[in-house]
N, C-alpha and C positions, 0 to 999 in steps of 0.2 A: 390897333397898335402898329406900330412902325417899326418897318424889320430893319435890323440894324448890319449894317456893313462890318465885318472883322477879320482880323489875320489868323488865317487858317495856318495852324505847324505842328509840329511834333514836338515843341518845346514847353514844359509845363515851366510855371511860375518861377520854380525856385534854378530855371535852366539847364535843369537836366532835360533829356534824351527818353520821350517815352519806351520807345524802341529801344530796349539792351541788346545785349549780345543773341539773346534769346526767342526774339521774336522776329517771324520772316514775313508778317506783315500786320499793318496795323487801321483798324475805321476810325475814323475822326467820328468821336462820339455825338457831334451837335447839330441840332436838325434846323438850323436858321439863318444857315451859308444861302447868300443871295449875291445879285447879281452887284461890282462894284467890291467884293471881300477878295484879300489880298494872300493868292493861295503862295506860300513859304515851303519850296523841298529842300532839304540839306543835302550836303556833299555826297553821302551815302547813301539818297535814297531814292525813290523814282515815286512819281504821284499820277495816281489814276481818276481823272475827274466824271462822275458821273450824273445824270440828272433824269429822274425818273426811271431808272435801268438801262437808259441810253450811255453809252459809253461819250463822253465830249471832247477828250484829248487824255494823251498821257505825256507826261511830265519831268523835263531832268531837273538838273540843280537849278534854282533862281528863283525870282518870285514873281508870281503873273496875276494880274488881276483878274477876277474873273466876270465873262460876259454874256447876257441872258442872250439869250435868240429866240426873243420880241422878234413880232413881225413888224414891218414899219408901221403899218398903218393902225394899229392899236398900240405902240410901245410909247407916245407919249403919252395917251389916257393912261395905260399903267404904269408910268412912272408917275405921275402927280396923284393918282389916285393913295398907291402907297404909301406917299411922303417922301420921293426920290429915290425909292429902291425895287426893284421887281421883287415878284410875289415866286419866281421860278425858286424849290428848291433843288441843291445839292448834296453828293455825298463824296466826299473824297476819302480813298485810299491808297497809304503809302505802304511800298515795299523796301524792303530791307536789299539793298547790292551787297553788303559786307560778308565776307563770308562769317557761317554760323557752323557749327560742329555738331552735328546730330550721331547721336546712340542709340545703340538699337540691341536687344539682348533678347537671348529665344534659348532652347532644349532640340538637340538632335539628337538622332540614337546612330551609333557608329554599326558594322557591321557583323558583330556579337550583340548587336541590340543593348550597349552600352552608353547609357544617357549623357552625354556630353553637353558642356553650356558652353556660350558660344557669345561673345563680345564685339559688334561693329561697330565702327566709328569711319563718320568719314564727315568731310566739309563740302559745303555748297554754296551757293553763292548765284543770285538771279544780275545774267548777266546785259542786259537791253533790254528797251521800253516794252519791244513788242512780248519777249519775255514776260514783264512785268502782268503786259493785258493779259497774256498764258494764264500766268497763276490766281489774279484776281477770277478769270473766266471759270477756271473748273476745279479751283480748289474751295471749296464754300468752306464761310467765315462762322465759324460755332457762335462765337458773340462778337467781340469788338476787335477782335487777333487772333492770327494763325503764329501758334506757337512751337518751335522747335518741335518738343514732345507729338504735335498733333501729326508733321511730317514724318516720323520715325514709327509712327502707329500706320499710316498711309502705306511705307514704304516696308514694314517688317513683314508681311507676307512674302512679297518679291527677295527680300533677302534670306528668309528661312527656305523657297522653294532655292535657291542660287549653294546655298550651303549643305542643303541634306543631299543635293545631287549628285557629288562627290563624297560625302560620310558617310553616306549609305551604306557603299559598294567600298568601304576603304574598312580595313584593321584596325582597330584602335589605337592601337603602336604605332600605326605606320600616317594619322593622319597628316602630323606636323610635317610630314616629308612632304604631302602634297599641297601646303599650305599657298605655295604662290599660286598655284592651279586656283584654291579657291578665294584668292582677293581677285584674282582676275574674272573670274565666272561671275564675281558679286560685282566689281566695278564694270561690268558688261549688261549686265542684266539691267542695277540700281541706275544707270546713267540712260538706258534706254526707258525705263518708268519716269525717271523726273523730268526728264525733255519734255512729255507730254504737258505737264505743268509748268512750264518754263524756267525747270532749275537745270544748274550746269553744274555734275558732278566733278569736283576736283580730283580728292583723290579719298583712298580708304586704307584703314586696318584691322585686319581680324585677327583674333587673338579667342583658341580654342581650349578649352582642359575640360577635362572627367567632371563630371558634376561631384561624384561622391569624393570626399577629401581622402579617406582612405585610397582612393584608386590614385589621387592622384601622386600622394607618398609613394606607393609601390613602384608606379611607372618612374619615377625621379632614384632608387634604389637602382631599378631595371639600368636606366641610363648610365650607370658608371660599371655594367658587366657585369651584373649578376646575375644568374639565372634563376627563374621563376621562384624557387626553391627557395635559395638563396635570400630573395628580397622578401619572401614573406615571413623565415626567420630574424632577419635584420629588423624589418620594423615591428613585428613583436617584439623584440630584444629592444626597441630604441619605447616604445609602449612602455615594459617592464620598468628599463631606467627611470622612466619620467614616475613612476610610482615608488622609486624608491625602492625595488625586487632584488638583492645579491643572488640571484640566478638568473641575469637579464645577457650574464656574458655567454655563461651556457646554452644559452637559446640561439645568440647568434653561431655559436661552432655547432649547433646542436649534439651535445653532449647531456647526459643526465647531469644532475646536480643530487649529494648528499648532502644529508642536515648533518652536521658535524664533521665533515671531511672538509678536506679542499674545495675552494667555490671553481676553481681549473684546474683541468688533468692535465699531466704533462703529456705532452708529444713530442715523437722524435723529429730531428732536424735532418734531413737528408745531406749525406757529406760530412755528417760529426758525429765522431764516433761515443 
């Protein structure tokens, strides 16, 4: 059978884009790319042409044909033996240059040994060919795409070691203060791990809170001055409200409450007599 010549792309049928937002690279799923097929990269992407695990060129926007390397002296027996196409095959993979926004979510315990969850985000973006041969080189392909999610799984150890290094040794109270400390220690560290692979980290955001919801009500009471005390009668009393309790107000003054008396006691006003 006679191997057929075809336009190798990234573009299925109906013209979409197999490559979304979400995917930082991608295998041209068909095993019958021969010499004479017409390899197509798009604007935004870089293509890495390979043939037998030999690397044969990498690739920016345009489209090239591609050409076996026949030796001379057998390259016309096998082109007429095939039926004008060599028998050599290919694999092509394209890489994504656009930037993509990878998350990445993890548990650290602050310095009370208090479970904090912890939210990063940052965008990346492979920036040159030789880049591109980085990432095809030492990032291996689970099936037919390296997806978003797969980089964020790669890279969340280096970022939960970048983040507890600071929460450790910090208050619970006092992490948000140190928070530029820790985008910096993370966009330090995350940008030194993905060069290896040939990504170039833009930029990042961290965004940290108390895991238990309770703490994180209490710390938001704390923040408008009140003390300890204070905030833990407030959100019982704001608890009680939400149940519908007419002793919800007496919780926050902390005052008894009687059944049949006043649900408030008076108190005096300082300066009125």
């Amino acid at each position: 059978m006679a191997l057929t010549r075809q336009v190798v792309s990234t573009l299925q049928d109906d013209g979409t884009d197999v490559m979304g937002p979400s995917t930082l690279a991608w295998h041209y799923p068909e095993q019958n790319l021969v010499s004479g097929s017409l390899l197509t990269v798009e604007a935004n992407h870089f293509a890495v042409l390979k043939s037998r695990g030999a690397v044969l060129g990498v690739y920016d926007t345009g489209q090239y044909p591609i050409q076996t390397p026949d030796k001379p002296l057998i390259g016309g027996f096998v082109t007429g033996f095939f039926g004008g196409s060599s028998p050599w095959q290919y694999e092509v993979l394209y890489v994504n240059r656009a930037k993509l926004l990878i998350r990445s979510t993890g548990i650290a315990s602050s310095a009370e040994m208090a479970e904090m969850s912890y939210q990063v985000e940052y965008y990346i973006h492979v920036d040159t060919k030789d880049d591109a041969l980085k990432l095809t080189t030492h990032m291996p392909f689970a099936g037919h795409a390296i997806e978003a999610d797969e980089v964020a799984r790669y890279a969340g150890p280096v970022v939960e070691q970048a983040i507890n290094q600071i929460i450790q040794v910090t208050p619970m109270e006092k992490i948000n203060e140190h928070i530029h400390d820790i985008v910096e220690l993370v966009k330090g560290h995350l940008g030194s791990f993905l060069g290896v692979y040939g990504i170039t980290l833009n930029d990042a955001k961290v965004l940290i809170l108390p895991k238990d919801e309770r703490m994180r009500e209490l710390i938001s009471l704390r923040a408008f001055g009140l003390s300890e005390l204070d905030a833990v009668r407030y959100y019982v009393a704001l608890k009680m409200a939400e149940k519908g309790l007419v002793s919800a107000p007496n919780m926050a003054v902390g005052q008894p409450f009687s059944i049949g008396g006043h649900t408030m006691g008076t108190f005096p006003v300082p300066g009125v007599d």
